[in-house]
C-alpha positions, -999 to 999 in steps of 0.1 A, spaced: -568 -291 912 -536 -272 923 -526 -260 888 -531 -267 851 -533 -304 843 -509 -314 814 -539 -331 791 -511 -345 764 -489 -362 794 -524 -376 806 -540 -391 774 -508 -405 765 -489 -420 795 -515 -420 826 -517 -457 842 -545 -470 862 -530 -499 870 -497 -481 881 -503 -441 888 -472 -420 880 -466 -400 905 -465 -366 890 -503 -372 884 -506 -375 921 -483 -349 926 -508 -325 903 -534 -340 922 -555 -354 898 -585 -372 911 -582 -404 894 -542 -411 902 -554 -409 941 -582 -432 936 -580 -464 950 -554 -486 932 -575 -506 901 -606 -488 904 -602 -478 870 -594 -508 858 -622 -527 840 -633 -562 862 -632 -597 847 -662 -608 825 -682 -640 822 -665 -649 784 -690 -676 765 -671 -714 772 -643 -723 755 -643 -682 746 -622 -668 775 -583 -652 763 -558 -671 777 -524 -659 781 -496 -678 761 -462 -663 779 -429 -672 759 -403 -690 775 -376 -680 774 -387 -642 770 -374 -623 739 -350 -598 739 -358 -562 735 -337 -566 698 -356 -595 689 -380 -592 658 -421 -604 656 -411 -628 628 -422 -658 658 -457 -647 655 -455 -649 616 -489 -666 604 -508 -653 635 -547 -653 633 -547 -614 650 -531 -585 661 -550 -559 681 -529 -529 688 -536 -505 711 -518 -468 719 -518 -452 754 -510 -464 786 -544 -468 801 -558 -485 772 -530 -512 774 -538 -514 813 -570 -525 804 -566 -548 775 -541 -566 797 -565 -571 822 -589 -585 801 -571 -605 773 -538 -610 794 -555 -615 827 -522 -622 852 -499 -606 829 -506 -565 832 -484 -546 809 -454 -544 834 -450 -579 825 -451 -579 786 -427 -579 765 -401 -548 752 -398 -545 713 -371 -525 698 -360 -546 670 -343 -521 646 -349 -488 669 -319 -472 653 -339 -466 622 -366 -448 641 -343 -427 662 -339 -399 634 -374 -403 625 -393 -396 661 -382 -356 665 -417 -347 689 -405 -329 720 -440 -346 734 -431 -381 720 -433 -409 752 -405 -421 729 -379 -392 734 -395 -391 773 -362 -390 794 -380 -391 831 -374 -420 853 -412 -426 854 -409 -433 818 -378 -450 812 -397 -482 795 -409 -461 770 -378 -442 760 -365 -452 729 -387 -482 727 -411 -489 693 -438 -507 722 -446 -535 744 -460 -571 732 -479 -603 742 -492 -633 723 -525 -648 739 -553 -672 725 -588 -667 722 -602 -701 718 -580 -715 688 -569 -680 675 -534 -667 683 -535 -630 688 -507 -607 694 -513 -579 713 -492 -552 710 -490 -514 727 -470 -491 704 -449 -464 716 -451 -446 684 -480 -420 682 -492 -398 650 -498 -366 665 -466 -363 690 -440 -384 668 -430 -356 644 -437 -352 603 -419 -383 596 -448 -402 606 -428 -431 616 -460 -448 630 -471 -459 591 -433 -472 593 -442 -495 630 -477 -503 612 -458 -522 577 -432 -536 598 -459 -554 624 -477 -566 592 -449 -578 575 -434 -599 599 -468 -611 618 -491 -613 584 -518 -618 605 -554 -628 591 -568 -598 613 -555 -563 622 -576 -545 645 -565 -513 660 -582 -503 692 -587 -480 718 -606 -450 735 -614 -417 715 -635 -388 720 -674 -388 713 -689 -367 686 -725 -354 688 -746 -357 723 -758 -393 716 -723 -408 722 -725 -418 756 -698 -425 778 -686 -459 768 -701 -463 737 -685 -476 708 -677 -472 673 -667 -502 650 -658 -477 622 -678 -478 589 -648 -456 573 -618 -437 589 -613 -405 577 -585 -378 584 -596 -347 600 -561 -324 599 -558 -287 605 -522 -282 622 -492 -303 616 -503 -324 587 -531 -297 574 -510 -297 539 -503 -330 538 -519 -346 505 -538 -371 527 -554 -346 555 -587 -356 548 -583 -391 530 -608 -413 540 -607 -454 542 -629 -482 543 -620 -510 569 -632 -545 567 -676 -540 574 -678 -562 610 -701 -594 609 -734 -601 623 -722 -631 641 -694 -604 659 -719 -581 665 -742 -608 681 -714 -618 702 -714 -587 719 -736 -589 744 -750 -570 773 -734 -603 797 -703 -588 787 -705 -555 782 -730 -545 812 -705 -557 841 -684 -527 837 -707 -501 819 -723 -506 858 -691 -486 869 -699 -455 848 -720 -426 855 -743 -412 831 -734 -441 805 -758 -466 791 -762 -497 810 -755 -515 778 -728 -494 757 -742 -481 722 -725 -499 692 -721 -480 660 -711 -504 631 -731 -488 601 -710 -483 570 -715 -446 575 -703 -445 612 -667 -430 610 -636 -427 632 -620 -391 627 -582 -389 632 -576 -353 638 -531 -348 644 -540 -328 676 -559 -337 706 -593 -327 696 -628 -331 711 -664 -323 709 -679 -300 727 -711 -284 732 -697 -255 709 -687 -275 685 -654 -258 687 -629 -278 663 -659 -289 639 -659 -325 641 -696 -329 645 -706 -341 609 -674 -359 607 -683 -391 629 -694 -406 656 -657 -406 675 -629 -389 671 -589 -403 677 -550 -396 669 -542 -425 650 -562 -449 631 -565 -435 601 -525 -437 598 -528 -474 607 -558 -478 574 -530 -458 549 -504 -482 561 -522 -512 554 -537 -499 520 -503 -520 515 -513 -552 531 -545 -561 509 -546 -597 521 -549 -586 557 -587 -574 573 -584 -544 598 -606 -529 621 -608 -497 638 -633 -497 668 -632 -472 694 -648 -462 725 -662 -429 736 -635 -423 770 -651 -388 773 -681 -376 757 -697 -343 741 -680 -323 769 -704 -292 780 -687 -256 772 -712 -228 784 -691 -202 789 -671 -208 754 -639 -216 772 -620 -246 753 -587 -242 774 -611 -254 803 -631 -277 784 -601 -296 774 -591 -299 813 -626 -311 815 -619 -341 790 -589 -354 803 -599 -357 838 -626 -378 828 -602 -397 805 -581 -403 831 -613 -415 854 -630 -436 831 -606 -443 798 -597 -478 813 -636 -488 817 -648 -472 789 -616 -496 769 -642 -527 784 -662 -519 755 -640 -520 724 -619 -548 738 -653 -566 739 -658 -560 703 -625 -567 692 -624 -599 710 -656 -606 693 -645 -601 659 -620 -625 666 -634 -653 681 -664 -652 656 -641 -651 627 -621 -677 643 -653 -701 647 -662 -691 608 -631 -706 601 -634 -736 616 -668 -745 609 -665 -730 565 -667 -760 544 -631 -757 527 -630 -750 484 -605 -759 460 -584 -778 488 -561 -792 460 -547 -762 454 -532 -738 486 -513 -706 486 -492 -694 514 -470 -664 504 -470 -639 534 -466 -600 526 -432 -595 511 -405 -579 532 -379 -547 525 -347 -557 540 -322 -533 530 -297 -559 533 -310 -577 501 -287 -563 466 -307 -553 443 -298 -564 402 -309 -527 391 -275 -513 414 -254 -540 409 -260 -534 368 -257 -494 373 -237 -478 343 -237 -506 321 -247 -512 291 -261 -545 284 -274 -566 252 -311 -581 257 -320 -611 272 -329 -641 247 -362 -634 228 -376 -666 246 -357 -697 267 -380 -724 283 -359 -746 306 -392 -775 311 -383 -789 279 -389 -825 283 -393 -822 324 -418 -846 335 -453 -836 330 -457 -840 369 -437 -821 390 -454 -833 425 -474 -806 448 -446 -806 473 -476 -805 500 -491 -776 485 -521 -795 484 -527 -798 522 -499 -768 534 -499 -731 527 -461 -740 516 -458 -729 486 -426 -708 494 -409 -738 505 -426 -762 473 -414 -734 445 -378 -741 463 -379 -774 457 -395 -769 421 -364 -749 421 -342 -776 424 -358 -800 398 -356 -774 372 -317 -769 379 -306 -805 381 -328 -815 354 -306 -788 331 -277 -793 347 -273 -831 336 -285 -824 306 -319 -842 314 -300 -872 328 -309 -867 369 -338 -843 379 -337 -847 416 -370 -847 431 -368 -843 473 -392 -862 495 -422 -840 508 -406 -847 542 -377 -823 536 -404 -794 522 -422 -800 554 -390 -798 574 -379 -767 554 -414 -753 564 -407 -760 600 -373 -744 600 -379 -714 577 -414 -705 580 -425 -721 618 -450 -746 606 -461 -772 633 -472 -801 620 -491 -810 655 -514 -775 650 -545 -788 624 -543 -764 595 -521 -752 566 -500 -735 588 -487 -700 588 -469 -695 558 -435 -680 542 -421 -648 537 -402 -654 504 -369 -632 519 -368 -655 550 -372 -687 527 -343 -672 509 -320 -660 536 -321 -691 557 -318 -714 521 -284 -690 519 -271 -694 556 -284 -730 565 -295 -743 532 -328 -765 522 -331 -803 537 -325 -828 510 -319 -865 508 -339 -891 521 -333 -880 557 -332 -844 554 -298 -849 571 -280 -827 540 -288 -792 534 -284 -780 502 -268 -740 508 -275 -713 475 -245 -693 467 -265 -659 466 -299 -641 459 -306 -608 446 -339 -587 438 -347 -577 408 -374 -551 398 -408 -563 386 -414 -534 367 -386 -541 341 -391 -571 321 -361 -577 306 -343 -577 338 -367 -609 346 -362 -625 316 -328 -621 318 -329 -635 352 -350 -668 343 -318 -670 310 -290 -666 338 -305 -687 367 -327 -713 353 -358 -696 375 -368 -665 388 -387 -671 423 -417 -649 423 -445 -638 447 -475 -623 436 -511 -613 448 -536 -640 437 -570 -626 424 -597 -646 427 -607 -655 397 -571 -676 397 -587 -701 421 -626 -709 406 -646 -724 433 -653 -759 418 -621 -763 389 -587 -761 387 -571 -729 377 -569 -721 341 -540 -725 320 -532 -693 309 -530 -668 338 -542 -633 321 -563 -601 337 -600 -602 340 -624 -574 351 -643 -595 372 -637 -615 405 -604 -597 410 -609 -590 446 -570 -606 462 -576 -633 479 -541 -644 489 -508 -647 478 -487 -674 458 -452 -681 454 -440 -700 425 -409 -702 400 -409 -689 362 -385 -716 341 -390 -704 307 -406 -674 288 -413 -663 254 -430 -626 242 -465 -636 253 -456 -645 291 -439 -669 314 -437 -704 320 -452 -710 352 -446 -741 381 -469 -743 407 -488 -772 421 -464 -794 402 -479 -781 373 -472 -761 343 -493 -724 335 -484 -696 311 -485 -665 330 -490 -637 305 -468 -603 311 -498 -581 317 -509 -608 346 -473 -604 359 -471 -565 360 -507 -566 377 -501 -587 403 -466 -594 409 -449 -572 435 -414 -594 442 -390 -612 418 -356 -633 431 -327 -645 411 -315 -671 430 -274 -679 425 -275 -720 429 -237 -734 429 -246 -769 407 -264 -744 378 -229 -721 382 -207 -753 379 -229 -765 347 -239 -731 330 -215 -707 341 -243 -678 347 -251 -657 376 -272 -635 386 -258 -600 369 -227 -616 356 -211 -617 389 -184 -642 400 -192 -662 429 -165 -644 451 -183 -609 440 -219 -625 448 -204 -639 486 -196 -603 490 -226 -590 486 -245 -615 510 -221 -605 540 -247 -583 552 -276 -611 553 -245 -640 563 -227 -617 586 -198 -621 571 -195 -655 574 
């Protein structure tokens, strides 16, 4: 080689699909090989198996946000370049990652927060222009009846800086994606001498390993557990699959090792570390594979408890041999064969993530549905900064308590109606439309509750959350912010046509944590529109759930979440509508589970009651929403 290779430039940014030239120019051997060579071939996929690419037309603009992909079965993210080369060419066959698409939405937040001189994000050379100031690239495929997003970030742990802005990419692709799966992918160094080339690691637990820029970080050796992989996944693997391109690698096994006991770990070390024969940076012990990244993407979605993740990882260089003690050499060593054989050795865990999807995805279809009476549907909540918040708008004053109890269902009909939370994961939309009964009902003095169609909750579910009625299933659900926003800039479909939209005036968060602040909300607004995390024993397999919703010690594992309205209270808990229905939900329930509160400003409450959310006039509360209406 004529000079030093630059091991950092090659991990992160080497393409085998489209050598850079500078890797040429340095003359390593795997950027003059013949073009695709490194590229993993096309596999016989089991029938009605195979990824099929599902291109969007037209194609989103760099600004855009994932919010289209809300409700998606998968995302599989992956980090460097030649990883993304060949998950393209294996779940995007026909679309290599030239063709995917750019995702900056809100890159001015990260800007400040990506300060690594190293970071393919602050890269400034032409060779890299797609990646400068970019948060990654993107593309939705299927895998049989699955919809997968696949996704190649442009944010990296180890090279991004101390802000750690990749935790930030990690919440903001769950958030607006809330997929069912959220499997994080890629190559990674072998530990020990029986990690072959190309074998690979479904992680048991992923575990921090870090001695330089994170060392005195409280979490440099926090350790997580991802979701344990399946049999039926596992099965699915198989040596049809996996042997065509383990062929193309010398010295690996002819059918790639999978480790997928609970004590099999991923090690995320904030440097580029590897094993060698010396066992100079201590990871043997550790795990069975080492990486710069996963364990960030675990602590992120410690957030996201409704969402299974994955790490799996294969070995792109193994135990590399050190006789002579030299790790300067031995790390030269590594990345020239990460540069030959990353993009095969990726054949492997794209197998097994593929797996896990399409076996989950055939579980799904084939599990006898339970209590299909009563649905969820509430999607992970979001942080918009652009949503007021009561707590600021009520800084420096003073205020007299809310009323010891109120309960606005006095008299309300004892059947509210499911609003198609029955057969729809809806129930953003239905608690809308609860909503509205509860305020005419109160405004007319019990006179006119108005009661919409279910056709205008469907066609609010269309239009605010993306439901298609012609896809089988509940559909993808709502983010309770989104709900709200487009309810204050389009407003909910009402009437017998749908034809009228019914607009709110305002919404504002208030804090879960303080009590009187959501009593005072449910006295001022008629409701507060809540989300919360449902546990388990909430939803008994073969009953309806109880009446009184209070904290157990058993069955508490989440198994979804819920949105509904509170119309009432009183010192023991709240009065509950979901499922056209009435529950009490007691306060120590509510501080468990409940992690996003609304008061909702709705113009024929104001007209009738004359209170707002905070106390505000109208024209104040307009104000306020100029960030989410744009002034309009």
């Amino acid at each position: 080689m004529p000079g030093t290779l630059n091991v950092d430039d090659i991990i992160l940014n080497f393409d085998p699909a489209a050598p850079q030239a500078r890797f040429k120019h340095a003359g390593l051997e795997a950027a003059l090989a013949p073009l695709g060579s490194a590229l993993p071939h096309s596999i016989p996929w089991p029938t009605g198996g195979a990824p099929q690419p599902a291109p969007l037309h037209p194609a989103p603009a760099p600004a855009d946000d994932l919010t289209r992909f809300a409700g998606y079965d998968a995302v599989i993210i992956t980090w460097t370049a030649a990883e993304a080369s060949a998950l393209a060419a294996l779940l995007s066959p026909g679309y290599p990652t030239s063709t995917w698409y750019e995702y900056k939405h809100n890159v001015a937040s990260y800007i400040p927060l990506v300060t690594g001189a190293k970071a393919p994000f602050n890269a400034t050379g032409a060779e890299d222009a797609r990646y400068y100031h970019s948060l990654g690239l993107y593309f939705p495929i299927t895998i049989g009846t699955a919809r997968v997003l696949l996704f190649k970030s442009g944010l990296h742990l180890d090279y991004d800086g101390p802000a750690t802005p990749v935790k930030n990419l990690i919440a903001d692709i769950a958030t607006a994606v809330a997929p069912k799966l959220f499997i994080t992918t890629g190559t990674g160094g072998g530990i020990g001498a029986n990690v072959k080339l190309g074998d690979v690691v479904i992680a048991g637990t992923v575990r921090f390993d870090c001695k330089t820029q994170f060392a005195n970080q409280s979490w440099a050796t926090a350790a997580y557990n991802p979701t344990p992989v399946s049999a039926a996944a596992l099965a699915a693997i198989t040596p049809a699959l996996t042997s065509v391109n383990a062929a193309r690698i010398p010295g690996a096994n002819a059918t790639p090792k999978i480790f997928a006991a609970a004590t099999d770990a991923v090690v995320t070390t904030d440097f580029f570390a590897f094993d060698d024969s010396t066992d100079y940076y201590k990871l043997q012990g550790l795990g069975q594979a080492c990486d710069m990244g996963d364990a960030m993407v675990a602590q992120a979605l410690q957030a996201f408890p409704h969402i299974a993740w994955y790490s799996i990882r294969n070995a792109s260089d193994p135990q590399i041999p050190n006789p002579t003690g030299n790790i300067s050499t031995a790390s030269q060593d590594a990345a020239k064969i990460y540069a030959k054989y990353g993009g095969l050795t990726t054949a492997a865990s794209v197998i097994a993530s593929w797996a896990i999807v399409h076996t989950e995805q055939a579980t799904q279809q084939t599990r006898k549905p339970t209590m299909s009476k009563y649905k969820l549907g509430r999607l992970h909540r979001s942080y918009d900064p652009r949503v007021p918040h009561l707590s600021a708008l009520r800084a420096g004053q003073t205020l007299p308590p809310p009323p010891a109890s109120i309960d606005y269902t006095i008299n309300m009909p004892s059947n509210l109606g499911m609003m198609l939370n029955d057969t729809l994961g809806d129930c953003t939309c239905a608690a809308v439309y609860h909503a509205i009964q509860v305020w005419t009902f109160n405004a007319t003095n019990g006179e006119n509750m108005v009661t919409e169609p279910d056709k205008d909750v469907e066609k609010l579910y269309i239009l605010a959350c993306g439901y298609n009625p012609r896809v089988a299933g509940e559909g993808p659900g709502g983010n309770e912010q989104h709900v709200l926003t487009y309810l204050l800039k389009t407003g909910a479909p009402v009437g017998p046509t749908g034809k009228l939209k019914q607009k709110i005036a305002a919404f504002v968060e208030v804090d879960p944590r303080n009590i009187n602040d959501v009593k005072q909300t449910i006295a001022d607004c008629g409701v507060a529109y809540i989300g919360f995390n449902v546990p388990a024993f909430l939803m008994p397999a073969n009953a309806p759930p109880p009446a009184v919703w209070d904290v157990q010690s058993t069955d508490t594992n989440i198994i979804g979440g819920h949105a509904v309205v509170l119309a009432g209270y009183d010192a023991n808990g709240a009065r509950v509508i979901s499922w056209g229905q009435y529950y009490t939900m007691t306060w120590t329930f509510f501080s468990q589970y409940v992690d996003e509160v609304y008061a909702i400003a709705d113009n024929d409450w104001i007209s009738a009651k004359g209170t707002t959310p905070g106390g505000l006039s109208l024209a104040e509360l307009e104000q306020q929403m100029q960030a989410l209406t744009g002034g309009t």
